[in-house]
DSSP file (Angstrom, degrees, kcal/mol; ACC not computed):
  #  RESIDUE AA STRUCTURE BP1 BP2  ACC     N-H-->O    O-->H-N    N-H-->O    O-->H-N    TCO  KAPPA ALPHA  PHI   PSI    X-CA   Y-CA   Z-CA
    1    1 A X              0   0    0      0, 0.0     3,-0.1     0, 0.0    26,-0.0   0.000 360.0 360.0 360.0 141.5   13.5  -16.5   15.1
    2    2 A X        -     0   0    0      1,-0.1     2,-0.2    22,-0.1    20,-0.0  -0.024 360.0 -76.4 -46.5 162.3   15.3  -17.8   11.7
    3    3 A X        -     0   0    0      1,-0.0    20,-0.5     0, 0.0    21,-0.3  -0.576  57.2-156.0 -58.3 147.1   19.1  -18.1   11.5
    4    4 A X        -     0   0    0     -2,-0.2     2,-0.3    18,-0.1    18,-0.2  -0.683  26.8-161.8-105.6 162.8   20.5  -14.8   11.1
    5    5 A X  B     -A   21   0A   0     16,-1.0    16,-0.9    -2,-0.2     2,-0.8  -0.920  27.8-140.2-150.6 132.1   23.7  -13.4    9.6
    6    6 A X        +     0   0    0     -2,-0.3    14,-0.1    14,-0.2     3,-0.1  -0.866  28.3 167.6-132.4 105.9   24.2   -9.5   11.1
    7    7 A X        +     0   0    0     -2,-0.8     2,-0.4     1,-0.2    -1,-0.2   0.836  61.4   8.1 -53.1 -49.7   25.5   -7.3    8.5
    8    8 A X        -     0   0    0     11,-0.1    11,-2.4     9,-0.0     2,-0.5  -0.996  45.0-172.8-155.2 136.4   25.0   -4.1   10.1
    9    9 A X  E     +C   18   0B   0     -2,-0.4     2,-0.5     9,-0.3     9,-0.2  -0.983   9.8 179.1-143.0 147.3   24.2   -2.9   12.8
   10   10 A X  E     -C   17   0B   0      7,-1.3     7,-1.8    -2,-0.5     2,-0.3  -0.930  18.3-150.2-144.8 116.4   23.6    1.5   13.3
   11   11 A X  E     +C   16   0B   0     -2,-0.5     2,-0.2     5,-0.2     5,-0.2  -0.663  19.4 179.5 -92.1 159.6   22.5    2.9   16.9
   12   12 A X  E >   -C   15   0B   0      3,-1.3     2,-0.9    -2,-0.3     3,-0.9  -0.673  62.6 -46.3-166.9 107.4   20.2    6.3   16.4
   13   13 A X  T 3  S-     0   0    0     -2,-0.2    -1,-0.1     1,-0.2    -2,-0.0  -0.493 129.2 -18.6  69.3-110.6   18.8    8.1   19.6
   14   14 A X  T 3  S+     0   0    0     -2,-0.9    80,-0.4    -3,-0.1     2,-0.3  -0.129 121.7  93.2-134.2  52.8   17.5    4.9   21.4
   15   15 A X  E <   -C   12   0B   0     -3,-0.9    -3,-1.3    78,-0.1     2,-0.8  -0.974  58.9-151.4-107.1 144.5   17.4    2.9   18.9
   16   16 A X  E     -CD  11  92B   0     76,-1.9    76,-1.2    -2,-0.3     2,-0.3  -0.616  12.1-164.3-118.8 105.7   19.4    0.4   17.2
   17   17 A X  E     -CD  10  91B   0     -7,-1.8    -7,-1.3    -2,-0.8     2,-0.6  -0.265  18.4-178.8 -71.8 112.5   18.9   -0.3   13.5
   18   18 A X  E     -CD   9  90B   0     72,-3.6    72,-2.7    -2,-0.3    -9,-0.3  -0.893  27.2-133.7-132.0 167.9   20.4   -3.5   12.1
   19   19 A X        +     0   0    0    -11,-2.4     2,-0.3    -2,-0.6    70,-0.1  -0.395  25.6 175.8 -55.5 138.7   21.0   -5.8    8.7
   20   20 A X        -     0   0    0     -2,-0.2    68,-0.7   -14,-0.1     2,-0.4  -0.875  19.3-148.6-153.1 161.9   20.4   -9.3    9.1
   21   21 A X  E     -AB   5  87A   0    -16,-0.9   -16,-1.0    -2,-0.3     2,-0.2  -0.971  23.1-176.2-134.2 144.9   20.6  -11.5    6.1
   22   22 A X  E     - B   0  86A   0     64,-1.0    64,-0.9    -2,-0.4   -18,-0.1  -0.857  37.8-159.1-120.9 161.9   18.2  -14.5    6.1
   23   23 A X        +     0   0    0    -20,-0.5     2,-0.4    -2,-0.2    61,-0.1   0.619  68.0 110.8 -98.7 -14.6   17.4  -17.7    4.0
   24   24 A X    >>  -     0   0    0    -21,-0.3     4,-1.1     1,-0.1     3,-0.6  -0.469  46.8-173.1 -88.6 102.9   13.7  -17.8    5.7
   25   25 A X  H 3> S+     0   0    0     -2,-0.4     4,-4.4     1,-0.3    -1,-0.1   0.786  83.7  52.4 -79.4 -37.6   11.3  -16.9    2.8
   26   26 A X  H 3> S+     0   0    0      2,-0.2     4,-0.8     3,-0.2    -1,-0.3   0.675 108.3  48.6 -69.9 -28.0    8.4  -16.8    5.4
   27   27 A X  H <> S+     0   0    0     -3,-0.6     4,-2.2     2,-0.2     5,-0.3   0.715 113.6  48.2 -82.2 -19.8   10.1  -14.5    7.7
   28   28 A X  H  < S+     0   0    0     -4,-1.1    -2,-0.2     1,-0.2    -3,-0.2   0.954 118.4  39.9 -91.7 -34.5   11.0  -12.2    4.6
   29   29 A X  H  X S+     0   0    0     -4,-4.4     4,-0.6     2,-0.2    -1,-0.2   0.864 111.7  55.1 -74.0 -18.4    7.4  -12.3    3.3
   30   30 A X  H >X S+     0   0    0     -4,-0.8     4,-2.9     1,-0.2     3,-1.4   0.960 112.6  45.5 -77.3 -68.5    6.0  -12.0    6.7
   31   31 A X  H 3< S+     0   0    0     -4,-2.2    -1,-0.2     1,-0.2    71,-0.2   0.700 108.2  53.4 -60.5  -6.9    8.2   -8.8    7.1
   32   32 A X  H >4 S+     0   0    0     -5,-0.3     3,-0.5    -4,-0.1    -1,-0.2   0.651  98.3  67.5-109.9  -2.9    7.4   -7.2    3.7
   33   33 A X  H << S+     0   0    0     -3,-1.4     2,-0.5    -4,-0.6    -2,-0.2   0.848 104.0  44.3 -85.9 -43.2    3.6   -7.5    4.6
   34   34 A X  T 3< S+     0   0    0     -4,-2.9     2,-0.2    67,-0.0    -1,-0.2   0.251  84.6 123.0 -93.5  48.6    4.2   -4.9    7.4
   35   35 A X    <   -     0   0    0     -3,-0.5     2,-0.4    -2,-0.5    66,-0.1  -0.732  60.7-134.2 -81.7 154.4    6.4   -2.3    5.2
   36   36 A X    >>  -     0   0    0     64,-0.3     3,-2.1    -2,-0.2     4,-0.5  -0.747  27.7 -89.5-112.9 157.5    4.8    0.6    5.3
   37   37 A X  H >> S+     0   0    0     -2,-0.4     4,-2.8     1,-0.3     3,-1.7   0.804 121.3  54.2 -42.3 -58.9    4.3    2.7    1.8
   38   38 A X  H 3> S+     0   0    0      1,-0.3     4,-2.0     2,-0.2    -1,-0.3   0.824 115.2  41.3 -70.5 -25.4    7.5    4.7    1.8
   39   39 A X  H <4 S+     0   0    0     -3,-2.1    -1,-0.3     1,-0.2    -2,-0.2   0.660 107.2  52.8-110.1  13.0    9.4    1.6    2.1
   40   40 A X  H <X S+     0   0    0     -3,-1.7     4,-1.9    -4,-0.5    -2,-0.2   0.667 115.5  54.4 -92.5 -16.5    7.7   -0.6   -0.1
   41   41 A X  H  X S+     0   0    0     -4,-2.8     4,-2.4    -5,-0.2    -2,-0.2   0.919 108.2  41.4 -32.1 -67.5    8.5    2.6   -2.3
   42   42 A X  H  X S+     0   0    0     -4,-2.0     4,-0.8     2,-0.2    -3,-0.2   0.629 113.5  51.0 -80.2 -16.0   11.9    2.8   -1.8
   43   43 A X  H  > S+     0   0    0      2,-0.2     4,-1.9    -5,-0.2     3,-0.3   0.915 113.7  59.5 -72.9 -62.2   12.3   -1.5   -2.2
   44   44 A X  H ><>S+     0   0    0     -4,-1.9     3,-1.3     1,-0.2     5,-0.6   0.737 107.8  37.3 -18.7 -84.4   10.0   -0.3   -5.6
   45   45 A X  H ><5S+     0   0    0     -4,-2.4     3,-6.2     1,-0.3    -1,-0.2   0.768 109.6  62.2 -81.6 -29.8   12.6    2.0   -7.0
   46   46 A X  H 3<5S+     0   0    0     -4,-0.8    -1,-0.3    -3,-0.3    -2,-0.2   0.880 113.0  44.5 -18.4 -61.3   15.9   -0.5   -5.9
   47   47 A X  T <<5S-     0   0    0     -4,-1.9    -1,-0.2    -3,-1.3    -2,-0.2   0.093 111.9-131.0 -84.9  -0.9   14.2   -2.8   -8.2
   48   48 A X  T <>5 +     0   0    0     -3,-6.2     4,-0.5    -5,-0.2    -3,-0.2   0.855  45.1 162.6  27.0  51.1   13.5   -0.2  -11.0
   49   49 A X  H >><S+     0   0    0     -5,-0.6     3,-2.2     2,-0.2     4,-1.6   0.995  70.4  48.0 -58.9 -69.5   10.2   -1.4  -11.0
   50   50 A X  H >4 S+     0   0    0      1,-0.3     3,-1.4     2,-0.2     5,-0.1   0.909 113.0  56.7 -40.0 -69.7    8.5    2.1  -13.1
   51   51 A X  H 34 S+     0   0    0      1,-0.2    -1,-0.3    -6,-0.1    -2,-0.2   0.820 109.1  48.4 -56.8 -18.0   12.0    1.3  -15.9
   52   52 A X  H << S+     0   0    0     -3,-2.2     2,-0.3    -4,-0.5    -1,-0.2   0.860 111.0  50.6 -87.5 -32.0   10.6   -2.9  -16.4
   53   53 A X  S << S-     0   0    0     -4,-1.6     2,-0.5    -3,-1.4     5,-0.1  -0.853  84.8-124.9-123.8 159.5    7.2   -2.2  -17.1
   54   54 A X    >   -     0   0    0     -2,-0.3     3,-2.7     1,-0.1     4,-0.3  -0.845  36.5-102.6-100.9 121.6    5.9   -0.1  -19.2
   55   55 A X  G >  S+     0   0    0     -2,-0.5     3,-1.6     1,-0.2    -1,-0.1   0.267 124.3  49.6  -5.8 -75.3    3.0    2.8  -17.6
   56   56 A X  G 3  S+     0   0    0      1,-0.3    -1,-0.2    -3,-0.0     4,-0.1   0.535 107.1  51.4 -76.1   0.0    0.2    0.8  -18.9
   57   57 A X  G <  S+     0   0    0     -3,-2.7     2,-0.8     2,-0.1    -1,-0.3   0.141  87.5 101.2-103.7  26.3    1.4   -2.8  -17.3
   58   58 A X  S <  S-     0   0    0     -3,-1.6     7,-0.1    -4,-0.3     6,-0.0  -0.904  84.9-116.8-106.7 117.0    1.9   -1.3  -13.7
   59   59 A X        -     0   0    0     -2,-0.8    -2,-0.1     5,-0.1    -1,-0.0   0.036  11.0-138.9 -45.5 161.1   -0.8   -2.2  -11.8
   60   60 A X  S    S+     0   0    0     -4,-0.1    -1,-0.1    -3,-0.0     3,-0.0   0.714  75.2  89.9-115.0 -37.8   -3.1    0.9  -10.5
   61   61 A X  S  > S-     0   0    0      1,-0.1     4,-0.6     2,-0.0     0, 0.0  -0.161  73.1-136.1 -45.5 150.9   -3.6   -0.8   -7.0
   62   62 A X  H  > S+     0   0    0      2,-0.1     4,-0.9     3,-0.1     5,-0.2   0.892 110.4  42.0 -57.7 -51.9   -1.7   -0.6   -3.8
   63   63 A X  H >> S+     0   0    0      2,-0.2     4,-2.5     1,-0.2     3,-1.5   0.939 108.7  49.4 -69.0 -53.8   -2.1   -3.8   -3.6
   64   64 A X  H 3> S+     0   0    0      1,-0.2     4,-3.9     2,-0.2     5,-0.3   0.901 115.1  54.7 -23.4 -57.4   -1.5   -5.2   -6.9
   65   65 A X  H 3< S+     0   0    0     -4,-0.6    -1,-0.2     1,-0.2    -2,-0.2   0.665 104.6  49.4 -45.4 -31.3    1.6   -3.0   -6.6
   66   66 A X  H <X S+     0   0    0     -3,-1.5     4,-4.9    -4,-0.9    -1,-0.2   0.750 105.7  56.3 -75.4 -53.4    2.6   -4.4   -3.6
   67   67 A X  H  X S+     0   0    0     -4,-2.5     4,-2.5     1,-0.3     5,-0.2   0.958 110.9  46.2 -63.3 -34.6    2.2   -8.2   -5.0
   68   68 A X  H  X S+     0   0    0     -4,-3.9     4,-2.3     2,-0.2    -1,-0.3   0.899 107.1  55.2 -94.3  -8.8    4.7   -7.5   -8.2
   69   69 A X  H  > S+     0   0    0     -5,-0.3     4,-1.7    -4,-0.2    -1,-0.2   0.982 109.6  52.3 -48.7 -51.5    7.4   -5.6   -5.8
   70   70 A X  H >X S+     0   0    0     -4,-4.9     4,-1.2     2,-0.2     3,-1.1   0.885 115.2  41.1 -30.2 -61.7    7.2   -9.2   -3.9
   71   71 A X  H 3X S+     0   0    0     -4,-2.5     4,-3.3     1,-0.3     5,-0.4   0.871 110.0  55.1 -60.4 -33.3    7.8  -10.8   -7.2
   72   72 A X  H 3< S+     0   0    0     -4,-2.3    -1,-0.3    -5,-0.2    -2,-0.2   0.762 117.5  30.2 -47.1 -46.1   10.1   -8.7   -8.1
   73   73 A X  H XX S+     0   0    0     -4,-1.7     3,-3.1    -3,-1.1     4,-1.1   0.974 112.6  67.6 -92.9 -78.3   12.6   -9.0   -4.8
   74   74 A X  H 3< S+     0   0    0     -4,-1.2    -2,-0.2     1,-0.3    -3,-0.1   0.774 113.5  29.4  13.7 -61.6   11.4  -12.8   -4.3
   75   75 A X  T >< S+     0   0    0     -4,-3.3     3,-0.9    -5,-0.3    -1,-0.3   0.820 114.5  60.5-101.2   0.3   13.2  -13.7   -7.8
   76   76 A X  T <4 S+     0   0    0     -3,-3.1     2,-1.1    -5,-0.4    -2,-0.3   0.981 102.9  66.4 -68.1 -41.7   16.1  -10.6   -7.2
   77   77 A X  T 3< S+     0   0    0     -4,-1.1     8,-3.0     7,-0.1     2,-0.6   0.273  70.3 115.2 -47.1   3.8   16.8  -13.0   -4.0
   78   78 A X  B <   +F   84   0C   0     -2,-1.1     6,-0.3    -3,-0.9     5,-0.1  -0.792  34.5 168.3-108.4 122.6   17.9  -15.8   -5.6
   79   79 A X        -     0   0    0      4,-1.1     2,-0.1    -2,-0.6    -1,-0.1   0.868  68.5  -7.4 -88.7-113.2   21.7  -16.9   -4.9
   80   80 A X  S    S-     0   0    0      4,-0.0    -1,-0.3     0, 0.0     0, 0.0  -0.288 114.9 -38.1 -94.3 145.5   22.2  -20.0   -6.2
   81   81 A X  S    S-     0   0    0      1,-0.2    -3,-0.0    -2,-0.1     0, 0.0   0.227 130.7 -18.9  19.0-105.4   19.7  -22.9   -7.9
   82   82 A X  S    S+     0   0    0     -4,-0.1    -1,-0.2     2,-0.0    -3,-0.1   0.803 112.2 120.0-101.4 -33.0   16.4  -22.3   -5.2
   83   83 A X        +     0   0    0     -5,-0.1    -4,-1.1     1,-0.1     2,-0.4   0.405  37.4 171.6 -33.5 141.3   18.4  -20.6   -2.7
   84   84 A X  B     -F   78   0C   0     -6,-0.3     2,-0.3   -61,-0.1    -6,-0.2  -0.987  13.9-163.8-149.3 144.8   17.4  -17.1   -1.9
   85   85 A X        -     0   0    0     -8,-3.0     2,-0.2    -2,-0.4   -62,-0.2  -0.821   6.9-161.6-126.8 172.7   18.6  -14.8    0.8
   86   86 A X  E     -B   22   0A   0    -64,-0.9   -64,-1.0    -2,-0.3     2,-0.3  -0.869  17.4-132.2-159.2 174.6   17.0  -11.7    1.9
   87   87 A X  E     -B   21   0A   0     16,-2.1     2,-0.2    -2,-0.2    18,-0.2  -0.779  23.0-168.5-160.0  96.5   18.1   -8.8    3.8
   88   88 A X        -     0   0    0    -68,-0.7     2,-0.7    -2,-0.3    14,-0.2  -0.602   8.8-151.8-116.0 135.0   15.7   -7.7    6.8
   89   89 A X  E     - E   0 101B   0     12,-0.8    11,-1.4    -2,-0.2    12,-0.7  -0.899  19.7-165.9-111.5 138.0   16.3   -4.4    8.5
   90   90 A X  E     -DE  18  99B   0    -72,-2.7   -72,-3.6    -2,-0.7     2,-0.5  -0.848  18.6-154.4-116.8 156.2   15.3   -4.1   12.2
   91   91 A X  E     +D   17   0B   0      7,-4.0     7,-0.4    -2,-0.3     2,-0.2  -0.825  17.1 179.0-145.8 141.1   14.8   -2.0   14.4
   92   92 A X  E     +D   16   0B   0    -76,-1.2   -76,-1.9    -2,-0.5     2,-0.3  -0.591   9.4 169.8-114.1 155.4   15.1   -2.4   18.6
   93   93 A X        -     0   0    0      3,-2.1   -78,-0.1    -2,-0.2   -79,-0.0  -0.817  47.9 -93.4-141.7-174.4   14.7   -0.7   21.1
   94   94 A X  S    S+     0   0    0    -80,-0.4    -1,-0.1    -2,-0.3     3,-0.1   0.953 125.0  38.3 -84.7 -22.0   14.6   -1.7   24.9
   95   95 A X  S    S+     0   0    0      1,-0.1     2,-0.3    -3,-0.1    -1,-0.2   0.485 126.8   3.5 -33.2 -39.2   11.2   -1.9   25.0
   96   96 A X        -     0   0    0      2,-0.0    -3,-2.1     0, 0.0     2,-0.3  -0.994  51.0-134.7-172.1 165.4   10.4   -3.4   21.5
   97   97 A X        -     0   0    0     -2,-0.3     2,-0.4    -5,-0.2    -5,-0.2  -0.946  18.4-176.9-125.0 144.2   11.6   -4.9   18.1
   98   98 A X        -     0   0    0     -7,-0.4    -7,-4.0    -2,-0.3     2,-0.5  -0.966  22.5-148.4-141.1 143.3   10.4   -4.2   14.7
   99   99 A X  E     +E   90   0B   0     -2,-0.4    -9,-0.2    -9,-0.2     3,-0.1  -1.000  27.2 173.9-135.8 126.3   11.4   -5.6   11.7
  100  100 A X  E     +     0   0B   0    -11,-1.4   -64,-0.3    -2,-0.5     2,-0.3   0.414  50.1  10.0-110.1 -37.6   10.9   -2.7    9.2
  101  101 A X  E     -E   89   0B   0    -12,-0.7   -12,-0.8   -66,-0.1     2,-0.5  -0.998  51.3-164.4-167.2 133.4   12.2   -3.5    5.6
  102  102 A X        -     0   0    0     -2,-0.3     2,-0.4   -14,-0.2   -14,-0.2  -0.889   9.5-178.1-148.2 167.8   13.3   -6.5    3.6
  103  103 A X        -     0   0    0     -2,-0.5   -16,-2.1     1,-0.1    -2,-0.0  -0.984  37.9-133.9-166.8 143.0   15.1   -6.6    0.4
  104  104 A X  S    S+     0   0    0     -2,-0.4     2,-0.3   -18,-0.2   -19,-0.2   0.117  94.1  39.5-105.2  30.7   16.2   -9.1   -1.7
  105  105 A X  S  > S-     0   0    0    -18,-0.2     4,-0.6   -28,-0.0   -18,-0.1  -0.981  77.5-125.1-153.1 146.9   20.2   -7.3   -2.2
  106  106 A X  H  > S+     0   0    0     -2,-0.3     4,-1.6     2,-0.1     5,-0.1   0.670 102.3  65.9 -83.4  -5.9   22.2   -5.5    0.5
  107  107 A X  H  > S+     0   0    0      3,-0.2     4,-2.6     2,-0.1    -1,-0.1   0.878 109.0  53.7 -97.0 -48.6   23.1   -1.8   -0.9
  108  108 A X  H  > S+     0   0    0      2,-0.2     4,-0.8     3,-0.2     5,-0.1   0.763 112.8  37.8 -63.6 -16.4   18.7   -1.5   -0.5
  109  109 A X  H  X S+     0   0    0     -4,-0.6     4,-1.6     2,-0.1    -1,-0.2   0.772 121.5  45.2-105.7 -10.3   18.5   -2.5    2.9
  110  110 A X  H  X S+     0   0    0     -4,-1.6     4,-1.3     2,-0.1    -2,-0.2   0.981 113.2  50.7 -46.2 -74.6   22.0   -0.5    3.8
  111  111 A X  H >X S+     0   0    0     -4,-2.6     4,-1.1     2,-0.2     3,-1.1   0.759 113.2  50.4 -64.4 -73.1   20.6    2.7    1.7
  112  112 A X  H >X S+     0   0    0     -4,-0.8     3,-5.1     1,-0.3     4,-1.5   0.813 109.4  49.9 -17.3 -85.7   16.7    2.4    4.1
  113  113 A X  H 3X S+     0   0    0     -4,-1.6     4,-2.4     1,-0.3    -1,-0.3   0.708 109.6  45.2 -53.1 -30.1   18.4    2.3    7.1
  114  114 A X  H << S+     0   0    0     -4,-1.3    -1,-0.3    -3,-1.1    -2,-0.2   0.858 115.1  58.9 -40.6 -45.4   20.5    5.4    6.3
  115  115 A X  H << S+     0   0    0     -3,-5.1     3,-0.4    -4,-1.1    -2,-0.2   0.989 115.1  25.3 -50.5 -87.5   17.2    6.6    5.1
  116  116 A X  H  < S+     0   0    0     -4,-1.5     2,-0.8     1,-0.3    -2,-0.2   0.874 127.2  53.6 -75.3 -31.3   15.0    6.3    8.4
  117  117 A X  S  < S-     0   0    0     -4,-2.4    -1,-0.3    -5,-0.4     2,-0.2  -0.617  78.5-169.6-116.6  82.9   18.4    6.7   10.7
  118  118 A X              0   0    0     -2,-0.8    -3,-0.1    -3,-0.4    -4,-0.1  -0.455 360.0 360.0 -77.3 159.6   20.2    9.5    9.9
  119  119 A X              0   0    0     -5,-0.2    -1,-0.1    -2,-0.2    -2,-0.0   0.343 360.0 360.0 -52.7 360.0   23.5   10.6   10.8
């Protein structure tokens, strides 16, 4: 597994939800190909995709749709010169680990996990 950095960490029932912030660009695309709609949705509106383009330049695919969120968090990720960090939310259980969400700012992969683990 990449280096990690653990922002956050949120228990809910018998799970435990955490932050991690990575540099690993392959673990962060690797993890945004298994988001599931609602949270490549909710990375979408973080990223005020619908306000940048205008109706008729938003692609009409899922998929298409999918590729310009990528771009979209891919260059929000960028810290410094090529550096980029990313900010991968998991979630564990004792049985199994899932990596859930990734986001290229922390207040969108806080705001998810609040999202999917409520209080």
């Amino acid at each position: 597994m990449p280096s990690q950095e653990l922002y956050l960490e949120k228990k809910a029932g018998l799970h435990v939800f955490q932050v991690l912030k990575t540099y690993d660009t392959a673990f962060a695309k690797e993890t945004f190909a298994g988001m599931d709609e609602a949270a490549i949705e909710h990375l979408g509106k973080s990223l005020s995709v619908s306000e940048e383009f205008p109706p008729d330049e938003m692609p009409t695919s899922p998929d298409d749709l999918a590729d310009l969120i990528w771009e979209e968090m891919y260059d929000s990720a960028r810290e410094q010169g090529q550096t980029r960090s990313y900010f991968v939310v998991r979630r564990s259980s004792v049985s199994s680990e899932d990596f859930l969400y990734v986001s290229g700012d922390w207040p969108s992969a806080e705001a998810y996990v609040h999202l999917i683990a409520p209080e």
